[in-house]
C-alpha positions as CSV (number, residue, x, y, z in Angstrom):
1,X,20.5,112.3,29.0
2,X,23.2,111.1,26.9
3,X,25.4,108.2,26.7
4,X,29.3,108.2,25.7
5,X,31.5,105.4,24.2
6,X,35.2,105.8,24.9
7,X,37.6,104.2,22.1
8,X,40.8,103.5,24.2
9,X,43.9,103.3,21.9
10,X,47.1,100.9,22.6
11,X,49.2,103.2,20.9
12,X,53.6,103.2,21.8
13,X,54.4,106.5,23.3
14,X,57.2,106.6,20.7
15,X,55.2,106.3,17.4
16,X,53.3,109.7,18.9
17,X,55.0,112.2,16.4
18,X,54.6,109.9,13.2
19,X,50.7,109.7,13.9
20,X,50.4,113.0,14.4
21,X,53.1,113.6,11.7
22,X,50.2,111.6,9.4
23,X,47.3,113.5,10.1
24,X,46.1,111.4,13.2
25,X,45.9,113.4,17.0
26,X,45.0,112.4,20.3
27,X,45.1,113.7,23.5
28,X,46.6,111.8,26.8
29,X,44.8,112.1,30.1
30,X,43.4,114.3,30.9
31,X,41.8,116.4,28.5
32,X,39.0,114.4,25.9
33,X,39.6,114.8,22.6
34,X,36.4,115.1,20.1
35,X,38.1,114.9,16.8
36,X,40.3,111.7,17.3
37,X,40.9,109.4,14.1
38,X,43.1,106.0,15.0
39,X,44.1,103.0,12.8
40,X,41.7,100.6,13.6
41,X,44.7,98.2,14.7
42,X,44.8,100.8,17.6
43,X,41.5,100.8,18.9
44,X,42.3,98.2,22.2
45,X,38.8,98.7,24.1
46,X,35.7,100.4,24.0
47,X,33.1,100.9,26.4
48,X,30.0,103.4,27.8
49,X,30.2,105.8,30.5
50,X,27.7,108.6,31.3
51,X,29.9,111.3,32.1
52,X,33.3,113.0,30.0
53,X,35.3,112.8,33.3
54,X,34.9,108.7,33.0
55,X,37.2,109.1,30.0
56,X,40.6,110.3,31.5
57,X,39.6,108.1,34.7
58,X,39.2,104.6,32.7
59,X,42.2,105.4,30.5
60,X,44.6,105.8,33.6
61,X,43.5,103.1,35.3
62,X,44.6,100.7,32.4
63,X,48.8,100.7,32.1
64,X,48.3,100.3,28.3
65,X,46.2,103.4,27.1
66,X,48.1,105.9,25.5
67,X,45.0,108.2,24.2
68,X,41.4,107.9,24.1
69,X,38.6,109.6,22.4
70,X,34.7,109.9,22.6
71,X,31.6,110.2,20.9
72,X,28.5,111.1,22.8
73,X,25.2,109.5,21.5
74,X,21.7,110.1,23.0
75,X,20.1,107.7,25.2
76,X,17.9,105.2,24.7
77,X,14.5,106.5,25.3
78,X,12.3,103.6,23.8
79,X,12.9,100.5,25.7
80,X,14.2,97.2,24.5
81,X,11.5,94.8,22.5
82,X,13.5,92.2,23.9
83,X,16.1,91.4,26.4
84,X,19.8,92.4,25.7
85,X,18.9,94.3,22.2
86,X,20.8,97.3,21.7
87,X,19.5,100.3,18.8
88,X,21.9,100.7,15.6
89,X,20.3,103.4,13.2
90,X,16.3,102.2,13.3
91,X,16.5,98.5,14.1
92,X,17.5,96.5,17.4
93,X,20.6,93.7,17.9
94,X,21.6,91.5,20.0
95,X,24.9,89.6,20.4
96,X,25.0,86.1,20.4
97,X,27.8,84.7,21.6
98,X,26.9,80.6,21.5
99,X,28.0,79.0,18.2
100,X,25.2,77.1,15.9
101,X,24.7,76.1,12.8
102,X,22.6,78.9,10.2
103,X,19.4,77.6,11.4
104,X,20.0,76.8,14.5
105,X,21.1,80.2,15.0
106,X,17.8,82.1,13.4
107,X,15.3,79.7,15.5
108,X,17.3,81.4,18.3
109,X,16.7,84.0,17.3
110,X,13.0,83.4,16.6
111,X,13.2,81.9,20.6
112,X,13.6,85.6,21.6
113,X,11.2,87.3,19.8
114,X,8.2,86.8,17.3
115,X,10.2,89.8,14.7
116,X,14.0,88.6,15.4
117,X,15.9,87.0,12.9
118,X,19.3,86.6,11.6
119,X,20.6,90.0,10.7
120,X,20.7,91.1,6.8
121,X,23.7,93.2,5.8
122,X,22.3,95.4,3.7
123,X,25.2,98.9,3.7
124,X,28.9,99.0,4.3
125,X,28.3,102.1,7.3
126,X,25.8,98.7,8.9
127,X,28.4,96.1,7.9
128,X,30.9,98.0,9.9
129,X,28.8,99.2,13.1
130,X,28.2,94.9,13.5
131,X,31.9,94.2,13.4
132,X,32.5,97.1,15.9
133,X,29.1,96.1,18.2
134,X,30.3,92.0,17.8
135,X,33.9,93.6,19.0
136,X,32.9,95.3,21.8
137,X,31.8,91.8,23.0
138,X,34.8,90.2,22.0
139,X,32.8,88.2,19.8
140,X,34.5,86.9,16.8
141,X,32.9,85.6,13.1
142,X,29.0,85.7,13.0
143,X,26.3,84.5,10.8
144,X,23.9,86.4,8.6
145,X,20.9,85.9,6.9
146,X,22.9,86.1,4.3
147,X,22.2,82.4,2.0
148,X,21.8,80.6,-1.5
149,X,20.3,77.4,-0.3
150,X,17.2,78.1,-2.7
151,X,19.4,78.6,-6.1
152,X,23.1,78.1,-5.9
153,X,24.5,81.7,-6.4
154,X,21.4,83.1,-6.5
155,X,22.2,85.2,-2.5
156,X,19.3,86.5,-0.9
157,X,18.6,88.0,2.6
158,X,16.5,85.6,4.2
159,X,14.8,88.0,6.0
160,X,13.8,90.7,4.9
161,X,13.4,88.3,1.7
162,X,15.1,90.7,-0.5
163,X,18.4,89.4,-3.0
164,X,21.8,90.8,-1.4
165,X,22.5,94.2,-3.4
166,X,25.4,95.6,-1.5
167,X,28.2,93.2,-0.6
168,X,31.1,92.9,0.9
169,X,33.0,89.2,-0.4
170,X,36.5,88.3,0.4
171,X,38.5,87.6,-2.6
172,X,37.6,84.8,-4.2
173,X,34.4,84.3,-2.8
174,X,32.2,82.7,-2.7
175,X,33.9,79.8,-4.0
176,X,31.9,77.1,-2.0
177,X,29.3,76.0,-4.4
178,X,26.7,73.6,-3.1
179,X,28.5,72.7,-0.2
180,X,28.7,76.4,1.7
181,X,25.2,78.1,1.4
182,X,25.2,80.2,4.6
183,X,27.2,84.1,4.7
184,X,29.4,84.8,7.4
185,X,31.2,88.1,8.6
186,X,35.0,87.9,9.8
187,X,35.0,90.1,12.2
188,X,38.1,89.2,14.5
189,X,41.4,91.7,13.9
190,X,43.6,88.8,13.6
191,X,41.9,87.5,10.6
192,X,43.4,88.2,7.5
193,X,40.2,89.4,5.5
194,X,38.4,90.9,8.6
195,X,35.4,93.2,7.9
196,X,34.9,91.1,5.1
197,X,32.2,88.2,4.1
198,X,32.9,84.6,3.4
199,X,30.0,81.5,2.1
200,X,31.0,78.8,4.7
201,X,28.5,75.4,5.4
202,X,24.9,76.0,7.1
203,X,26.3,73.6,9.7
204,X,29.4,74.7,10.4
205,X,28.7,76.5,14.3
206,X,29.1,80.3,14.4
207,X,28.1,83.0,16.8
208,X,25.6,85.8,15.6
209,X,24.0,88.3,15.3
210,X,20.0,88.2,15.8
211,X,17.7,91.8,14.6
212,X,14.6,93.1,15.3
């Protein structure tokens, strides 16, 4: 059994021939195209469907879609440790759309299950399959475990405990000193340095992202 996600893409008829002119290719209803690459500013929706047919179907039925692609991933066999968690690579995740402060947010987490916790951030491919799974909720910015609250500078992952190798700062960050301690991720297009990490104040209310 397999599962599909469908990238729909809001892309003008008229800037067709420059895309593909530029290397990129897509393929309008209804044939599904298996090799699509889009500017991320294209990507309008994505969602799952069980069958290829879904993908020409879906695509027609919204008066934006221009092109749409797929990628077929196999489906979950092992269930769920806990309510709404979803599998990325070998761990489990789950949305969380409320807004709390950084430690309200990981006793939520810690509410669902005896192993969740804020999620560490510990790869650019991870960094970037959060921002898409937080988009597909239309969620926007999100907490981490990400903090310095023991030594200022000093960022650790507070679980799994282990000092932040990889990163992924905005310019100029972090700049807050003492008074921002807790990671966030921008994940929203519209935000200028989206994809990228900011140190923001433990109790400034965020949504996030809990991991098992």
């Amino acid at each position: 059994m397999r599962n599909i996600l469908v990238i729909l893409a809001l892309v003008p008829l008229t800037s067709l021939a420059t895309e593909l002119g530029s290397g990129h290719s897509f393929r309008i209803p209804p044939g599904c195209a298996r090799d699509l690459t889009l500017p991320t500013s294209y990507v309008a929706k994505t969602l799952d469907v069980r069958e290829p047919s879904r993908c020409a179907l879906q695509c027609l039925q919204e008066s934006w879609c221009q092109g749409y692609n797929l990628q077929e991933v196999d489906a979950l066999l092992t269930p769920s440790p806990a309510s709404g968690f979803i599998k990325i690579d070998a761990n489990w995740y789950l949305w969380v759309e409320a807004q709390k402060t950084w430690s309200d947010a990981e006793a939520h987490c810690q509410s669902l299950h005896s192993s969740a916790h804020l999620t560490d951030v510990p790869s650019l491919k991870l960094n970037t399959r959060l921002i898409n799974y937080a988009r597909h909720n239309q969620g926007g910015n999100f907490w981490t475990s990400g903090n310095d609250q023991q030594t200022d500078g000093q960022w650790v992952w507070q679980h799994p405990g282990t000092s932040v190798g990889f990163t992924n700062w905005r310019t100029d960050e972090p700049n807050g000193g003492t008074n921002e301690n807790c990671m966030m991720v921008y994940s929203q297009p519209r935000e200028t340095h989206h994809t990228q990490w900011n140190d923001a104040p433990c109790s400034e209310t965020v949504s996030f992202i809990c991991k098992i």
